[in-house]
DRENFI-134711 format. One record per residue (C-alpha): residue number from 1; residue in one letter; x, y, z. Coordinates in Angstrom, 1 decimal, decimal comma, m for minus. Example, Ala and Ser with C-alpha at 12.3 -4.5 7.8 and 13.67 -1.06 7.14 Angstrom:
REM residues 2
[1 A [12,3 m4,5 7,8]]
[2 S [13,7 m1,1 7,1]]
//
This chain:
REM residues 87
[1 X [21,3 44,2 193,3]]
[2 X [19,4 42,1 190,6]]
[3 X [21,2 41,5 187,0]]
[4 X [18,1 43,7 185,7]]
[5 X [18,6 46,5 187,7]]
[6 X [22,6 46,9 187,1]]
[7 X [21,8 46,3 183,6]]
[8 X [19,4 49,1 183,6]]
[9 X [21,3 51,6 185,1]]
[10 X [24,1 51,0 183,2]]
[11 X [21,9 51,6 179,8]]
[12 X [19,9 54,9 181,7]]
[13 X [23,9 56,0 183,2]]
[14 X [25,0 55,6 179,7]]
[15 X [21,8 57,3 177,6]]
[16 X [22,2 60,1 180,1]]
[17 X [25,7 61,1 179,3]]
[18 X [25,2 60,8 175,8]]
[19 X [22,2 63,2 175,8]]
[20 X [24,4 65,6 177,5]]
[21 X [26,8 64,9 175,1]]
[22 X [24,4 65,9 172,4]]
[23 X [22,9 68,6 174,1]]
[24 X [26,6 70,3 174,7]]
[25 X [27,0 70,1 171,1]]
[26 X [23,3 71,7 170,6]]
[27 X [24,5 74,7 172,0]]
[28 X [28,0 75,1 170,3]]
[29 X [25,6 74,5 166,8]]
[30 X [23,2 76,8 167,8]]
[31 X [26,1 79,6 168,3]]
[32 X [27,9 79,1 165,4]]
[33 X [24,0 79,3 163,4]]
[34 X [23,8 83,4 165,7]]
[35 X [27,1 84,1 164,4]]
[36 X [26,4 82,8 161,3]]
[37 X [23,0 84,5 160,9]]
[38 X [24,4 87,9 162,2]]
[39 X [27,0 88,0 159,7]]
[40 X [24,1 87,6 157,3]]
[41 X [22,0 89,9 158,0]]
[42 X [25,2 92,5 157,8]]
[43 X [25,5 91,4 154,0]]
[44 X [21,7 91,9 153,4]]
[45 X [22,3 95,4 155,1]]
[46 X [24,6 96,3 152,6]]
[47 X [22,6 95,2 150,0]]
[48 X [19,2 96,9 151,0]]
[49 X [22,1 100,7 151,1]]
[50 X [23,2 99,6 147,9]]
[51 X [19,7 99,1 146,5]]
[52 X [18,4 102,3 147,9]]
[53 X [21,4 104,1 146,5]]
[54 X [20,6 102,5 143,3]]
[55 X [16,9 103,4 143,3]]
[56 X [17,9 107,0 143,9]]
[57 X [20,3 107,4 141,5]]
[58 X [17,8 105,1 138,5]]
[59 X [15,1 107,6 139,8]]
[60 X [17,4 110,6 139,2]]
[61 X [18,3 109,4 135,5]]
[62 X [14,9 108,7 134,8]]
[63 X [14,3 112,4 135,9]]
[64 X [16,7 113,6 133,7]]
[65 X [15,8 111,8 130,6]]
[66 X [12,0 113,0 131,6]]
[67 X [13,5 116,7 131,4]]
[68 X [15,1 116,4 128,1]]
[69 X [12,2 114,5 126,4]]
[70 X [9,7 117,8 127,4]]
[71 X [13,1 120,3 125,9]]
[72 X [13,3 118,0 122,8]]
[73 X [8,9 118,7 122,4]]
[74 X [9,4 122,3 123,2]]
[75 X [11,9 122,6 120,4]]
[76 X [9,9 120,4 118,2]]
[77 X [6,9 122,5 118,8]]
[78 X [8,8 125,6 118,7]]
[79 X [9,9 124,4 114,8]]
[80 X [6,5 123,5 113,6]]
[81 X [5,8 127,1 114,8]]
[82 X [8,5 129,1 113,0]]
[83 X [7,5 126,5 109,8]]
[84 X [3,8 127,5 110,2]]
[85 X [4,4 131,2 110,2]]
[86 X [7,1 131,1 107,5]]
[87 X [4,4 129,7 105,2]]
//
């Protein structure tokens, strides 16, 4: 065998192990990123119940405060009445 061909296998033997090398560690990176992701997307679940649960209860207030605006008018209006008939 020439010089040129040992040399060459040599450098394609040694390129090929480290592109396994790398392509091993690929894979352990890519599953830590899933497990990673996963755990995530349970924290964004939370959120999302915790903002719904929020919405309804901001919604139900806003109700409420809706409610007791229209009593507060009716007894307003209910005043100006009596006042009216009073003079």
């Amino acid at each position: 065998m020439d010089t040129t061909q040992l040399l060459l296998t040599i450098v394609l033997s040694l390129t090929t192990i480290l592109l396994v090398i790398v392509g091993v560690q690929l894979i352990f990176v890519l599953r830590e990123l899933k497990t990673t992701l996963h755990n995530v997307n349970k924290i964004i679940e939370g959120f999302e119940t915790m903002g719904t649960g929020l919405h309804h209860g901001v919604s139900e207030v806003v109700g409420f405060l809706n409610g007791f605006k229209a009593i507060v008018k009716t007894v307003e209006l209910a005043k100006l009445k009596k006042n009216e008939k009073n003079k």
